[in-house]
C-alpha positions, 0 to 999 in steps of 0.5 A: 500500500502506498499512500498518494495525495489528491489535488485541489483539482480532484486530480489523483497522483498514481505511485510510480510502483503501480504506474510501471506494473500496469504499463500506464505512460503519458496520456493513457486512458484508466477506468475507474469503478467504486464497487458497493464495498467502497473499493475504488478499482483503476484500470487501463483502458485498453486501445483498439491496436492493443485488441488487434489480433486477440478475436479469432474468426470462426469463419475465413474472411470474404473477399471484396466481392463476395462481400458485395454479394453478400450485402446484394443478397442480405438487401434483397432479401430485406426488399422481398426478393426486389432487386430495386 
């Protein structure tokens, strides 16, 4: 446990321990959560390039056209059969 100060500004200075374990640089995101004991959880916020690569796809990606097609025929469908 290390003790921290709050500004006059609200603004809470995280120890510099805990800043490197989370890997928090700069201007980096943080949610912060009260949960109903009272305990004030902080965690990063992770980015959308920091997510790239973690969804495994349960299908093979379409390519352009098939997607094209796939859109076409969602639509018509949607239409009733009408193409316009």
């Amino acid at each position: 446990m290390f003790p921290t100060n709050l500004s006059s500004k609200g603004q809470l200075t995280i120890p510099k321990k805990f800043r490197l374990r989370m890997k928090l640089t700069g201007r980096r995101s943080v949610l912060v959560e009260q949960r109903p004991d009272g305990i004030i959880l902080v965690r990063p916020v992770r980015s959308v390039l920091q997510l790239a690569g973690t969804l495994s796809l349960k299908r093979p990606l379409l390519t352009p056209e098939q997607e094209r097609r796939a859109v076409q025929d969602m639509l018509a469908k949607e239409r009733g059969g009408r193409l316009n």
